[in-house]
C-alpha positions as CSV (number, residue, x, y, z in Angstrom):
1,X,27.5,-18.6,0.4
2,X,28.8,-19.4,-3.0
3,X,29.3,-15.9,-4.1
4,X,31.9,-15.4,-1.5
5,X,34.8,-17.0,-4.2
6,X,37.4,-15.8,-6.3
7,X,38.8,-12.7,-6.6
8,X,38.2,-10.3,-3.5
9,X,40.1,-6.6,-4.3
10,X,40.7,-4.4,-1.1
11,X,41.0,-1.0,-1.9
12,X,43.7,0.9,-0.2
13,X,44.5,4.9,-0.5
14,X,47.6,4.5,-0.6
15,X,48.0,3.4,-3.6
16,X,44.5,4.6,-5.2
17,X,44.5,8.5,-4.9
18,X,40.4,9.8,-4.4
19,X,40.6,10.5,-8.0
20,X,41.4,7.3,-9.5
21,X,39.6,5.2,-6.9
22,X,36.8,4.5,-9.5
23,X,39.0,4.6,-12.7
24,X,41.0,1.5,-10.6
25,X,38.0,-0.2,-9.7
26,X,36.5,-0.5,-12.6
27,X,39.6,-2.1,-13.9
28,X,39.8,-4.4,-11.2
29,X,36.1,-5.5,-11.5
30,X,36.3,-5.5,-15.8
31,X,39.6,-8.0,-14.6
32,X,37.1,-10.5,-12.9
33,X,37.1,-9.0,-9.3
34,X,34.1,-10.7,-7.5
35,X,34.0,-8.4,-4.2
36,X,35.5,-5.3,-3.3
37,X,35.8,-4.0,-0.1
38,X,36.6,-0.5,0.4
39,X,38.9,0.8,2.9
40,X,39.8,4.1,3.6
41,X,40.4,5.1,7.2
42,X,42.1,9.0,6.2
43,X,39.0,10.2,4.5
44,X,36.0,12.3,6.0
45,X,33.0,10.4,7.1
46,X,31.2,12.7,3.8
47,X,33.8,11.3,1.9
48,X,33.7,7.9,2.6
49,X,30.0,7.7,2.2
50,X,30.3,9.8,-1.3
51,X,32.7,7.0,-2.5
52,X,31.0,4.2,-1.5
53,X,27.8,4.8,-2.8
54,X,29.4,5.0,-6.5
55,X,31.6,2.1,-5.8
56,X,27.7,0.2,-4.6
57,X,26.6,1.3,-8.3
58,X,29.4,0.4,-10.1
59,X,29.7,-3.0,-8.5
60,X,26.1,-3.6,-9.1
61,X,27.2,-3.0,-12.8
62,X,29.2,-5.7,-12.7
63,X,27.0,-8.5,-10.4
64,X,29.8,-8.0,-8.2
65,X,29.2,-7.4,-3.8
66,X,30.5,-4.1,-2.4
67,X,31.9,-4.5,1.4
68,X,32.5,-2.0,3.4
69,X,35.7,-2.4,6.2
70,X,34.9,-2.3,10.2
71,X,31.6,0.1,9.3
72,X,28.2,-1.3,9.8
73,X,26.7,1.6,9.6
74,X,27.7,3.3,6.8
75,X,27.1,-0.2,4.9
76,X,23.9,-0.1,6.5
77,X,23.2,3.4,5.4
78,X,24.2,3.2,1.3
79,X,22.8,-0.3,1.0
80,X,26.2,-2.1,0.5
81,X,26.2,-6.0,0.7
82,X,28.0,-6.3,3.5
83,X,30.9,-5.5,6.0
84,X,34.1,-7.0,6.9
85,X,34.7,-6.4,10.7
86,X,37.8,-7.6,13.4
87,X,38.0,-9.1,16.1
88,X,36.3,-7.7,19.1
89,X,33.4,-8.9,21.3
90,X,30.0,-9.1,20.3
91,X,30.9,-7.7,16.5
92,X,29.2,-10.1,14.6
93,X,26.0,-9.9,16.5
94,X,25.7,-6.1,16.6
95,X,26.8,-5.8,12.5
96,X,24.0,-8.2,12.0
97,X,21.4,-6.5,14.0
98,X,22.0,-3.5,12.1
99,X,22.3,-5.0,8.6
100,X,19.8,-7.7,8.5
101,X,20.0,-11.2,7.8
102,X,20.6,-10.8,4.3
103,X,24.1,-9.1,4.6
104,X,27.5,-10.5,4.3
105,X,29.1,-10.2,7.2
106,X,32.6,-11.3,7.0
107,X,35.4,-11.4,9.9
108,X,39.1,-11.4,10.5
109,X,40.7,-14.2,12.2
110,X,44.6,-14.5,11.2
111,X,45.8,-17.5,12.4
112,X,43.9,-18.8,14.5
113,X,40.8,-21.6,13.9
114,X,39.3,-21.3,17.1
115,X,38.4,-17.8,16.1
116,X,36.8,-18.9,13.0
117,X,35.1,-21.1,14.6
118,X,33.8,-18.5,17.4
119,X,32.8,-16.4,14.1
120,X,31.0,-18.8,12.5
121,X,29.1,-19.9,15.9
122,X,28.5,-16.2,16.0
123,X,26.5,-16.1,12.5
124,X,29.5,-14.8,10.5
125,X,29.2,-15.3,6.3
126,X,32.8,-16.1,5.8
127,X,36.5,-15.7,7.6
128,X,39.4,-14.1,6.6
129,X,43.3,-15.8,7.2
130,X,46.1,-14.6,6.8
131,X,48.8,-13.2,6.0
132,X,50.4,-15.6,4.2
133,X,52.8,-14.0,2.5
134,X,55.0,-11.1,3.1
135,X,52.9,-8.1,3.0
136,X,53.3,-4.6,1.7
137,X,50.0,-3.0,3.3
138,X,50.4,-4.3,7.1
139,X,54.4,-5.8,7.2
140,X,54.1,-6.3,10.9
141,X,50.9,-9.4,10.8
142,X,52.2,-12.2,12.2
143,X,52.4,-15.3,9.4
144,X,49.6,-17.7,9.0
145,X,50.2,-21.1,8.1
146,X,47.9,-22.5,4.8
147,X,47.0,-25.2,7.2
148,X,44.9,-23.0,8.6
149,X,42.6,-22.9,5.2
150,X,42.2,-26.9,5.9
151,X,39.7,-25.5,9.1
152,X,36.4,-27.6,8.8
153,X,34.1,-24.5,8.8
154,X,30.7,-24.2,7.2
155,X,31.2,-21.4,5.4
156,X,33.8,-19.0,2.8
157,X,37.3,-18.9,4.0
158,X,39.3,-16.3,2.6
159,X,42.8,-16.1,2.1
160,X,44.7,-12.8,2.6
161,X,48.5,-11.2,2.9
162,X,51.2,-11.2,0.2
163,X,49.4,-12.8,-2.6
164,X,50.1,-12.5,-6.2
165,X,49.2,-14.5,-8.9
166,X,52.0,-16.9,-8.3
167,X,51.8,-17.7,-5.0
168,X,47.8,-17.7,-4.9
169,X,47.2,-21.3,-6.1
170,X,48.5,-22.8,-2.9
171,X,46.5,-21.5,-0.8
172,X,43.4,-22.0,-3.4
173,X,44.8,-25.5,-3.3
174,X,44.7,-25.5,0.7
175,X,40.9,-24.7,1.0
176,X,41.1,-21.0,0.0
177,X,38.0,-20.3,-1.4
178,X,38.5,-16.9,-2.1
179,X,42.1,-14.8,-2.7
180,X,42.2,-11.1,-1.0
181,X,44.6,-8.2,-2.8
182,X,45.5,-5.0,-2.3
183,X,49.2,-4.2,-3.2
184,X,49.9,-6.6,-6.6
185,X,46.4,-5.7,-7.6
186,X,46.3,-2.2,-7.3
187,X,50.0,-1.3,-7.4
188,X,50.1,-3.2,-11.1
189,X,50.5,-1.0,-13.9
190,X,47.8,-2.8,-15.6
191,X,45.1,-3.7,-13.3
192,X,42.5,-4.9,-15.2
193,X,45.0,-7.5,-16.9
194,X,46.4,-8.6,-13.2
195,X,43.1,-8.8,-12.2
196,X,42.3,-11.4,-15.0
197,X,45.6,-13.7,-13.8
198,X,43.7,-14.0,-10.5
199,X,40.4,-14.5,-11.8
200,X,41.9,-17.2,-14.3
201,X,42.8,-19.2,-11.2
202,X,40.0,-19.7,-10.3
203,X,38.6,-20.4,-13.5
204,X,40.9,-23.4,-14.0
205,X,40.1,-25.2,-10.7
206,X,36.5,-25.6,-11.8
């Protein structure tokens, strides 16, 4: 699971109105963004699936994986390369059933290693920490330690909550294999060019 490093962008409405979405992402992936998972709980399940499939061909434009949050289904249905899912029983097992054993099936796990461990037991393709940092798109997560990324796991740990391009080289540092964003990527006035200052992170360590 190689592919699961680097830059992982999280879209958020909040900050990306329907009518930018692709306009944003495109910068984002032109920036270096290696995944992008897309996550909009307001919209219509027609919507949703509308905006997926043209964020599936314009990451396949750029060699980059499309997730899809907490829907298996509607990754199943436009051929996306994978979900992200939480924690509740049995996830894992029923996402992969659906999917197939070639999809990316990536899970949250904040804080705790004995989740990620549970996960990966489970047939998960990566974890998710975090937050690490104060966070502007969910203020009330309770902290994660970096420790945490020191987990012995076989497989992708990403790191997620707070980060920006000058705090992301600890946890890279710490065992983070991959950096998650929403707020300082998509919030930036020039995202392709924020994008890049992640990407560049990772560029160095090799």
């Amino acid at each position: 699971m190689a592919k699961i490093r680097g830059l992982y962008a999280i879209t958020d409405p909040a900050l990306i109105p329907p009518e930018r979405l692709l306009v944003a992402c495109q910068a984002a992936l032109n920036g270096g963004v290696r995944l992008l998972q897309y996550r909009d709980k307001p919209a219509t399940n027609a919507e949703r699936r509308k905006r997926a499939i043209s964020l599936r061909e314009l990451c396949r434009d750029h060699d980059a994986l499309l997730l899809i949050n907490d829907d298996p289904q509607l990754a199943a249905d436009i051929g996306a390369s994978g979900v992200h899912i939480g924690q509740s029983d049995g996830a894992v097992q029923r996402a992969r059933q659906l999917l197939g054993p070639d999809a990316i099936i990536g899970v949250t796990c904040h804080n705790d290693p004995d989740l990620a461990i549970a996960a990966a037991r489970a047939g998960a393709d990566y974890v998710a920490f975090g937050r690490f940092y104060p966070s502007h798109s969910k203020p009330g997560a309770p902290a994660a330690n970096p420790a945490v990324l020191s987990t012995p796991l076989p497989l992708p740990k990403v790191a997620i909550g707070g980060i920006t391009p000058d705090n992301a080289s600890a946890l890279i540092a710490a065992g983070a294999d991959a950096v998650a964003v929403i707020h300082s990527l998509f919030s930036a006035a020039d995202i392709e060019g924020q994008a890049r200052l992640f990407a560049n992170l990772f560029s160095v360590k090799e």
